[in-house]
VMD Tcl script that draws the C-alpha trace (Angstrom):
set ca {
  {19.83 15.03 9.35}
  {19.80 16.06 5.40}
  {20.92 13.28 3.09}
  {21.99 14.38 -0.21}
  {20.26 11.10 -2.13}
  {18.91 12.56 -5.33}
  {21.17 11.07 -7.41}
  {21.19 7.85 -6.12}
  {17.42 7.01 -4.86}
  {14.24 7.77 -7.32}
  {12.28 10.17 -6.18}
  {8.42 10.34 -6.45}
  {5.69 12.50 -5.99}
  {4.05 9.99 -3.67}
  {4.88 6.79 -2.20}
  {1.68 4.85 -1.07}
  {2.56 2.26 1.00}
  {0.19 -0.80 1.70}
  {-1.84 -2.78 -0.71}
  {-5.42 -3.31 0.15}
  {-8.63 -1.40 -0.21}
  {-6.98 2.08 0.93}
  {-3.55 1.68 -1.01}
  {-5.58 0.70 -4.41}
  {-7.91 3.40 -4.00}
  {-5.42 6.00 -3.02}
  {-3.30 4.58 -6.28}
  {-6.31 5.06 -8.03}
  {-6.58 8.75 -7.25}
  {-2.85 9.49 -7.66}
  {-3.14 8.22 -11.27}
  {-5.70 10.21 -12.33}
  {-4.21 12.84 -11.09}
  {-1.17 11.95 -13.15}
  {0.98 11.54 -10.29}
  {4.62 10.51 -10.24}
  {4.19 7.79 -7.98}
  {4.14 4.36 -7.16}
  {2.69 1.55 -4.61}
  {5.07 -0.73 -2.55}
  {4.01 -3.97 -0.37}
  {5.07 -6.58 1.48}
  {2.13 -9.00 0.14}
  {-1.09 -6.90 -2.10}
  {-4.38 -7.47 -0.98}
  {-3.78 -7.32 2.86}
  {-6.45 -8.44 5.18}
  {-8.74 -8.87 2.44}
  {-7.25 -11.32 0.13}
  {-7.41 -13.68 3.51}
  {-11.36 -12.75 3.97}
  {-13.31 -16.17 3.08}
  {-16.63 -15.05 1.80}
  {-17.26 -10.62 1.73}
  {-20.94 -10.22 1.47}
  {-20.31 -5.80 2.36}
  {-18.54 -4.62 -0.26}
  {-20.70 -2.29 -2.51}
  {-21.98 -3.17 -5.54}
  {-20.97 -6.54 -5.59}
  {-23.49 -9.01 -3.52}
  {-20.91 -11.51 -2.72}
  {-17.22 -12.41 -3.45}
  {-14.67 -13.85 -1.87}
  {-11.34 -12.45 -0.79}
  {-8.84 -13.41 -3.52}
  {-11.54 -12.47 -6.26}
  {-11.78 -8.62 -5.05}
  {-7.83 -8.41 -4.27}
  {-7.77 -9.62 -7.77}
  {-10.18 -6.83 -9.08}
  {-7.93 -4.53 -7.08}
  {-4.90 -5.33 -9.45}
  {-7.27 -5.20 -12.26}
  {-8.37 -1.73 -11.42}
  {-5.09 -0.33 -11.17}
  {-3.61 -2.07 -14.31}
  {-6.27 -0.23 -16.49}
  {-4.47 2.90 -15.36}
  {-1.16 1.15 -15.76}
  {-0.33 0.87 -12.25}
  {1.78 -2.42 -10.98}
  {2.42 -2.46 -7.04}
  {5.62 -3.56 -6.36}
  {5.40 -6.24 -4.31}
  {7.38 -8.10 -1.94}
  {8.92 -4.62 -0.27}
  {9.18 -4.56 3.65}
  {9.66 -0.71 4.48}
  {11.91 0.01 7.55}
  {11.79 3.38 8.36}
  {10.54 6.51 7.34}
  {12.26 9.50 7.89}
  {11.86 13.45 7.42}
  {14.57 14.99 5.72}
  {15.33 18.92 5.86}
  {14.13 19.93 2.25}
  {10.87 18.65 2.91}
  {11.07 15.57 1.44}
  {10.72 11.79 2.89}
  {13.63 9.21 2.59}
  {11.53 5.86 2.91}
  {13.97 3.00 3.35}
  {13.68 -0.83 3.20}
  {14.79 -3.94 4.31}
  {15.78 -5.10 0.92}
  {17.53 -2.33 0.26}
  {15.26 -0.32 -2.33}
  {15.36 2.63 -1.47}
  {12.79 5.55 -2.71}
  {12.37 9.36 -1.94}
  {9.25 11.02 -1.93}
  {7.54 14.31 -1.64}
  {4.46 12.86 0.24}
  {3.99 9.72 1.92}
  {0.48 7.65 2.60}
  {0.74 4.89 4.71}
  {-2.01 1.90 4.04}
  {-1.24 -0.62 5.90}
  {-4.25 -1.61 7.30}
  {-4.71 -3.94 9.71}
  {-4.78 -7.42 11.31}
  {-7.95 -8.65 13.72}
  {-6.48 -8.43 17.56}
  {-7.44 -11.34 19.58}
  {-9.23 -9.95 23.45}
  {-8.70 -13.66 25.07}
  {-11.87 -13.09 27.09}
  {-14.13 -16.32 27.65}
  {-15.99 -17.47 24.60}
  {-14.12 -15.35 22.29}
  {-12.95 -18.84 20.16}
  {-16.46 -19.64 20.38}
}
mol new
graphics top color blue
foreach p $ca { graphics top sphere $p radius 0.5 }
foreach p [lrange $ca 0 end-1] q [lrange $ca 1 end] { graphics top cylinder $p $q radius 0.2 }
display resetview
């Protein structure tokens, strides 16, 4: 189904959507690029602004989660980048001119000639014995 929304919905070259490591760094690249684009999340930093101490990220020995979500926001702000935040998307959908109508639950909604989902990921308990342990 086509849905005639260009008057009515932005549209942007790219809609990243996410806001951890992958979301930054694809933001990152669509800037520099000088991309019309922007970054939408429920919550930015994602799994890793929950991470206690990171001792695996390169080039930096140790941090902690916050601190390198914070860098994150600090990296895209020098190339004037500001995630919006607090943006739930509900569906995704193809429309017929090639073109993505990316709707939320707040009611924002954007249309985009690419999509990159960066969602990431939460850890997934196994409940086998000695797991908690």
């Amino acid at each position: 189904m086509f849905y005639d929304l260009s008057f009515t919905i932005p549209m942007f070259d790219l809609i990243i959507i996410g806001g951890s490591a992958a979301a930054t760094t694809a933001g990152i690249y669509a800037a520099r690029r000088g991309l019309n684009f922007k970054i939408i999340t429920k919550d930015f930093g994602g799994e890793v602004a929950t991470s206690g101490e990171i001792g695996n990220w390169p080039g930096i020995s140790q941090t902690d989660g916050v601190t390198l979500a914070n860098q994150f926001k600090e990296h895209l702000k020098f190339y004037n980048v500001i995630p919006e935040e607090g943006v739930e998307v509900e569906k995704i959908a193809k429309q017929e001119d090639v073109t993505f109508l990316i709707k939320t639950k707040g009611g924002q909604d954007y249309q985009a000639k690419a999509v990159i989902v960066a969602t990431g990921v939460h850890p997934k308990e196994l409940n086998v014995p000695g797991e908690k342990e």
